[in-house]
Structure formats: C-alpha cells, structure tokens
N, C-alpha and C positions, 0 to 999 in steps of 0.2 A: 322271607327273611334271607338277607346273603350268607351265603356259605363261607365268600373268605371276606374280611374286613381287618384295616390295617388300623389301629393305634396307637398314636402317640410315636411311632415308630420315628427310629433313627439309627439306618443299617448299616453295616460295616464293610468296606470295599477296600481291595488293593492296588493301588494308584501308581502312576507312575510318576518321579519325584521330577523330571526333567519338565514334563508338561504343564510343570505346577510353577516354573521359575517365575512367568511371565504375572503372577500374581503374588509373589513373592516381596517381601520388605526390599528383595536385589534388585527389583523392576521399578517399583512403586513404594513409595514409604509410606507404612498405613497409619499415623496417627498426628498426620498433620502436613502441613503446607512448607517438604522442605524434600531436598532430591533423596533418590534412593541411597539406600547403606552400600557401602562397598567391601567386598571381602577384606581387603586390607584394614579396615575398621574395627573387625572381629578379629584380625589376627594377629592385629594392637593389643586387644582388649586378653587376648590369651594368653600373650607373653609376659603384661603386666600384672597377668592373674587379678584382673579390674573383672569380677566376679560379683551379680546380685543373683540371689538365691529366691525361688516363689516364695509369696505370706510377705512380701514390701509392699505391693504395688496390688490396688484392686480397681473392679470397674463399679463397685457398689461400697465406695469406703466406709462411708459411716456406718453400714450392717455391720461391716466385716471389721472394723474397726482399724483400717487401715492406711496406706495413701494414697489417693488420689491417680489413678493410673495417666488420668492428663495432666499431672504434672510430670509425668515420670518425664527427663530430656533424653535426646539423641542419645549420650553416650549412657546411660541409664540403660536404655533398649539395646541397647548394643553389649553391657555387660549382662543383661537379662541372658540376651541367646547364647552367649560365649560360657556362662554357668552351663544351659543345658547342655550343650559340647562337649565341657568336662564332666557330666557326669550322666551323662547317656547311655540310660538302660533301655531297651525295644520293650521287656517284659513288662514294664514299670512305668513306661510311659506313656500317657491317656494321647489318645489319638488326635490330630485337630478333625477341624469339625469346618466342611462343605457346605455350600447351597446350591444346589441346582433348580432352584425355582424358575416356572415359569417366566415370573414379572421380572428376574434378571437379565438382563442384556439376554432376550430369547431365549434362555434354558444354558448360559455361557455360566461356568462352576465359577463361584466367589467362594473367600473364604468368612467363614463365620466364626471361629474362635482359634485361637493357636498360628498367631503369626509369627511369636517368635521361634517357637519350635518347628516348622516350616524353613523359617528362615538358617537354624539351626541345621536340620536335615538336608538343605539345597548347599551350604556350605561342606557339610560332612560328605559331600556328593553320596547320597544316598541313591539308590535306582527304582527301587519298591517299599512305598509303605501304607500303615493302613490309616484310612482316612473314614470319620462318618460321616455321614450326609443328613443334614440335619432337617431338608425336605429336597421335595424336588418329582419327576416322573419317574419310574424305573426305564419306562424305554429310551427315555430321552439323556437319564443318567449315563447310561451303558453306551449310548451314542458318542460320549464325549471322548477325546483324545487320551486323556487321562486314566481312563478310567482300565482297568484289569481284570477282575472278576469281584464278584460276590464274596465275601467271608462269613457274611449273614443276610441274606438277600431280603428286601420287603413283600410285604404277604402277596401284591398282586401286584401287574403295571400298569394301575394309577399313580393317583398323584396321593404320597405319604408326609409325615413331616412330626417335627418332637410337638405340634401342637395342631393335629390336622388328623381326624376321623373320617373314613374314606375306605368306600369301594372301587370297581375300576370305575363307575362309571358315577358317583357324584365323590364329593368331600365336604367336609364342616371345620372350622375353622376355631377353637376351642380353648378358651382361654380360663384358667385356675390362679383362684387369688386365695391364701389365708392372712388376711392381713383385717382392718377394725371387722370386717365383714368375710363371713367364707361365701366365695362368688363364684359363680360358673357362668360366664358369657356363648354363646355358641352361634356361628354366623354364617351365611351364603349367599353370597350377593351376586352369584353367577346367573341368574334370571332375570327374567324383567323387572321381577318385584325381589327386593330383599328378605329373607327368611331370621330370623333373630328369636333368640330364645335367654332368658335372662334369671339366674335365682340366685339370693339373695337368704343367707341362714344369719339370725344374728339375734335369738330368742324373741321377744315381739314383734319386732322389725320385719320376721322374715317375710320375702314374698317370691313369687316367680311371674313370669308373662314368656308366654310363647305367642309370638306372632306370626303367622302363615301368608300376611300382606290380605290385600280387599276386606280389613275389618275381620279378618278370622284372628282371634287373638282370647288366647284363653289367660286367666289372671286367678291366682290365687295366693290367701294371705296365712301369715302366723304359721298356726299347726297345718294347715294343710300343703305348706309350702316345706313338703319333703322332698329328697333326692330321687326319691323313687316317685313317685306323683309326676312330679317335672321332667324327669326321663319319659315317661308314661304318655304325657304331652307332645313330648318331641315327635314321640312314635306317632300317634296318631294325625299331628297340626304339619311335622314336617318329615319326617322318616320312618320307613318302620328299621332303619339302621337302628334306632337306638333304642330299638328292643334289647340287644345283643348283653347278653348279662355280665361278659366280660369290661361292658365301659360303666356300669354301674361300676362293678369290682375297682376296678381303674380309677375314677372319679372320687370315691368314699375313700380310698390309700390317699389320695394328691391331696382330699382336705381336710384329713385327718381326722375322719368319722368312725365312732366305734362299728362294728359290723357284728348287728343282733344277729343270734342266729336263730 
C-alpha cells in the first residue's frame, strides 16, 4: 500500500503577478472572439463607478438561478473587475485557480477560474499573490516562471488535481455525480489497455463494473453494489491505491452517504 497518496488535492502557491500578465484578460480576452481589455477601460469603468457586484452573472445559470455568464458583454466584464478593485480584501478573497496539466501547451500554466480577479490584481499592479492549482505535476509546477513557493504544497511530485487520485508513480481520474443517480466514474487510460471502473447507487438500479481490460471485469448489481465492495474491486482488478481508507471517507462526504459506524 503507498505510504503517501494525493486527493482530490488542489494546493496553494505564491505566484508571481507580472508572469501571469501574458495570460491575463490585458493579453488575451477570455470569453470570446474580441481584442484584449485595456487599462483605460477599467479606469472608465472606476471613474463612472460603472460597478457589477458577484451573484449577476453564472456559469451554471439555471442551478444558480441566475444569468447567463455568456451573455455577460465587454463592458459587463470590465465593470465586474473594476467592483473587485474597489472592494479588494487579500483576506476575503478566494484565490483564482491554475492549470498546469500536462496535456496543456506542455505543462505551460492556464488559467482555470478567476479571470476577472486576475485581471483585477495585474491592474492593481500586484507583485505576489496566491494562486491554487487546480492539477498539474509538483515538479513541473515549481518549474514555471510564475511560480514562488508552496503555501500548502501537494502530498508528493506526481501528478495531483481537484479530481485526480494519485501516487508519484500512477494517477486515476475521478469523477463524482449526485445528480438522478449518485455516480462515481474512475479512469486510466495511460496503458495500452484502458482501466475503468464505474457505480451507479440509485435503490434497484444500482450497479458497479470494474474493468481491468482482456475481459477482466467484475459486475455487481442492486445490494451488492456498495461503495465499499466497488472500492474493494478497484483494489484488487486495478489498484491496491484504493484500499487507502481515506478515499472511502472522501467519496461517501462528495455523495452524501450516511457513514455507519
């Protein structure tokens, strides 16, 4: 069994703001087919006190019940960041959020959530702030230009991420649904054959299949298709990773399973 194993993780580093321009709404405008913002744009938007406050604009509107974040226009976005500006607390402000994945331009940092506050901070000429990484390698992260130190470093340097179980030397790819069905997907497609594991809770309905590819594939239905059985499978058909009792614990929180004691 591995001694250290990362998940779910998404750790917290101290960046450097200038390294980050080049990815910035000031370089590149990230939500559509028109040239970058330009400071003068935001310092329209400040003087006019032309100000939108978060809880407008979603990327999941009908959940949230809100609008439509691609409808949000150009100067929409542009008052979005000019609010965060005037009311810019460090303590208070949720960090944006990195990718340093592999399959991105060679392990080259994109941003993943928080372009306006980004774009917000490169205006504020900020020098150091902190950023999570929301996957990516630890050695390949710490490689980058950008990058400062650790504030909360990930378990080991493999490859980590908000939806990636992993030691240094494999990973699993881990996907959690509560939606008509509570689901757990689990995948590794880095071998010749593809590893997949699949359960499915949903009172008669339920079932699981773990497949280990050449026909190795274990299938269970209804009552026998528990979280722990199907972890159980995993251990044996594709890891004994998921022995590790901590992603039981993990997995039963994310689909909102009482936890017998």
């Amino acid at each position: 069994m591995p001694s250290i194993i990362s998940i779910f993780e998404m750790p917290l580093a101290k960046v450097n703001v200038n390294e980050l321009i080049k990815i910035s709404a000031f370089s590149s405008y990230p939500w559509g087919d028109e040239p970058p913002l330009t400071i003068q744009e935001v310092k329209n938007a400040l003087q006019t006190n032309n100000l939108i406050a978060p809880g407008i604009f979603s990327d999941d509107p009908v959940a949230d019940e809100l609008h439509n974040i691609d409808e949000c226009s150009r100067e929409q976005h542009v008052a979005r960041i000019a609010w965060i500006i005037s009311h810019y607390d460090v303590k208070r402000t949720t960090p944006i959020s990195l990718s340093c994945a592999p399959n991105v331009d060679s392990g080259a940092v994109g941003i993943a959530n928080g372009n306006h506050l980004l774009a917000a901070e490169v205006f504020m000429r900020k020098e150091i702030i902190q950023a999570r990484f929301i996957d990516g390698i630890s050695a390949e992260v710490i490689r980058q230009s950008c990058f400062i130190s650790w504030d909360k470093a990930p378990a080991h340097d493999g490859f980590f991420g908000a939806n990636i179980i992993s030691t240094e030397k494999e990973h699993w790819t881990v996907d959690v649904s509560k939606g008509g069905y509570k689901t757990v997907w689990i995948g590794n497609f880095s071998g010749a054959e593809a590893k997949t594991a699949r359960l499915r809770l949903n009172g008669i309905f339920s079932m699981s299949e773990v497949s280990a590819g050449q026909g190795n594939i274990k299938v269970r239905m209804k009552e026998d298709a528990t979280l722990e059985r199907f972890l159980s499978d995993c251990d044996l058909l594709l890891s004994p990773i998921f022995s590790e009792f901590k992603i039981l614990t993990k997995l039963r929180k994310l689909l909102g399973l009482l936890v017998v004691a």
